[in-house]
C-alpha positions in Angstrom: 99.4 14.2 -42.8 101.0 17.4 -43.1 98.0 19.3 -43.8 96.6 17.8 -40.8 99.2 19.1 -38.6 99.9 22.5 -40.4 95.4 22.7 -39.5 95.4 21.8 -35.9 98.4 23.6 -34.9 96.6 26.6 -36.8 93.4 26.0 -34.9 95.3 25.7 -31.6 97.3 29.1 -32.0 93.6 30.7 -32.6 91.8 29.2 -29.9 94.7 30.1 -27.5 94.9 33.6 -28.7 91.2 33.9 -28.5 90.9 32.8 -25.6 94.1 35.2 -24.2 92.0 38.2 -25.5 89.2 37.2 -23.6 90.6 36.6 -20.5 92.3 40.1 -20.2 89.4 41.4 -21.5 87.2 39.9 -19.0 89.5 41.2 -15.9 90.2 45.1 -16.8 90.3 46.8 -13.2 87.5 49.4 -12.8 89.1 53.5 -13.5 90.5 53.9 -10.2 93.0 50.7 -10.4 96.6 50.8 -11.6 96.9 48.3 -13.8 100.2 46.3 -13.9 103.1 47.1 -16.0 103.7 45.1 -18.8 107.2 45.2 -19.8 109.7 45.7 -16.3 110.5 49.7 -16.1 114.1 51.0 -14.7 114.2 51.4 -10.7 113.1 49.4 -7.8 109.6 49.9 -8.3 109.0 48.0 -11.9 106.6 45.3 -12.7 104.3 46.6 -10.1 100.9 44.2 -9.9 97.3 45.9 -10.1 95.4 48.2 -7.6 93.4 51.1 -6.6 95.4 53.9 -6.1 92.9 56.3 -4.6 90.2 55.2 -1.7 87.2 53.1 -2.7 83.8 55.3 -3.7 81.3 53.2 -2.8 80.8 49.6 -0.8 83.5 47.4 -1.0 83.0 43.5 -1.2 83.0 41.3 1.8 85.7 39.2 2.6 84.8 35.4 3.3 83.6 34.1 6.7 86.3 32.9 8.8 83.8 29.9 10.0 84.9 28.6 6.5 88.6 27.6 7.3 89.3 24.7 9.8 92.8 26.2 10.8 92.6 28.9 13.2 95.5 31.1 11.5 93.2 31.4 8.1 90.7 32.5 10.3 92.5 35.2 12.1 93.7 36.5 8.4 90.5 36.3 7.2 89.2 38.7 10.2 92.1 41.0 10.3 91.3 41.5 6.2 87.8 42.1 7.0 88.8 45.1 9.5 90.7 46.0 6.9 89.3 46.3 4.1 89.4 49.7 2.5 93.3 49.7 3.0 93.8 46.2 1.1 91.8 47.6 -1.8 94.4 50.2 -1.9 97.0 47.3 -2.2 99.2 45.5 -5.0 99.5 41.6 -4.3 103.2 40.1 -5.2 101.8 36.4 -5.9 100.6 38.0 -9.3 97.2 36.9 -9.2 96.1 40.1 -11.1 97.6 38.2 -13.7 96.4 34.9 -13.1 93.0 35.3 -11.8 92.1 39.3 -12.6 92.4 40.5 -9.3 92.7 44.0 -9.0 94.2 44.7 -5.6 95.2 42.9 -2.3 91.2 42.8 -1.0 90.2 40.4 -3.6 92.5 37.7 -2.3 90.4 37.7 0.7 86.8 37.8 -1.4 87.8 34.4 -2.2 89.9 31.2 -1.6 92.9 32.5 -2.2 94.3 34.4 0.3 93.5 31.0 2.5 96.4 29.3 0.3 99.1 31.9 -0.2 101.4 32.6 1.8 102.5 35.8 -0.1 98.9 37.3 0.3 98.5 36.4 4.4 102.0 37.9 4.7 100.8 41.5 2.8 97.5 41.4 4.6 99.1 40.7 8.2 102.1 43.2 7.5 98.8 45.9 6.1 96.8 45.2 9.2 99.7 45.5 11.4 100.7 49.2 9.7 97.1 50.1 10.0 97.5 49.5 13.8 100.7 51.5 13.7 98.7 54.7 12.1 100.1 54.2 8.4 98.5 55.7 6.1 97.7 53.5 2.6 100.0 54.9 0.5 102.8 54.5 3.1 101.7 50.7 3.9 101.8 50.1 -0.2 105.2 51.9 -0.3 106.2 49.2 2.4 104.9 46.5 0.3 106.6 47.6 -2.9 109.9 48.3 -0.7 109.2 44.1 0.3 108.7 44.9 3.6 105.6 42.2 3.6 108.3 39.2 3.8 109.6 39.9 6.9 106.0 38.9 8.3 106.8 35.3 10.2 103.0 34.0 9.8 103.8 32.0 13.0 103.5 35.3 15.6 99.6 35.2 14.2 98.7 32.3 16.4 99.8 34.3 19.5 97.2 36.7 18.7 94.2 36.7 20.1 91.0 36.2 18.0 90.2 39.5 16.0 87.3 41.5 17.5 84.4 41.2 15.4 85.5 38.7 13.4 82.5 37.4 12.2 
């Protein structure tokens, strides 16, 4: 009986770290992404989560079609992302899903699901699309971010807005 146990929880502790290597090596952000820190550093700024730090090189990936979502706040996310894009690639995401599903910056929250169920990501792309509006550069709207600046965005002013031009 021993055995048995002392084999499976051998087997188990394998798989697991097998399958831990593979994960992180399946979601390595490309050269120009910044990956996240792994043990917290000294200062305001530690345990930063992934992104691009310089502007993207080629195409970038589209975002989803705001058709897709019934409520009418997604959808205004979803288009403000899309006219967005090349400054939310230049973006970390707080929720942390460069850990937990490989993203490597702010736009990839909006390539998929995900941005349509987190709060944290709507909140970082409204308050990027806002600053973007204002004339910020990237750099200054991640500064912003890092600062927390992102949860002062009340996701209820959104429905006031109008639909996003060329929203598709």
């Amino acid at each position: 009986m021993k055995q048995t146990a002392f084999t499976f929880v051998a087997v188990s502790l394998m798989a697991g770290a097998g399958f831990g290597i593979g994960f992180a090596h399946g979601s390595q952000p490309d050269a120009n992404s910044v990956l996240a820190q792994s043990a917290p550093a000294s200062g305001p700024n530690r345990d930063i989560p992934a992104y691009h730090a310089t502007p993207p090189t080629g195409g970038l990936p589209n975002t989803l079609d705001t058709k897709q979502f019934s409520d009418a706040r997604t959808q205004k996310i979803y288009a403000m992302a899309a006219k967005v894009k090349p400054v939310l690639y230049q973006q970390p995401c707080y929720c942390r899903c460069d850990r937990e599903v490989g993203h490597t910056s702010l736009l990839d929250c909006f390539g998929d699901n995900h941005g349509s169920i987190c709060d944290v990501c709507k909140k970082e792309a409204v308050y990027s699309y806002q600053q973007t509006k204002l004339g910020k550069s990237p750099a200054e709207i991640r500064a912003g971010i890092m600062a927390g600046k992102w949860k002062q965005v009340d996701l209820a002013t959104v429905d006031s807005i109008p639909a996003v031009a060329g929203a598709k």
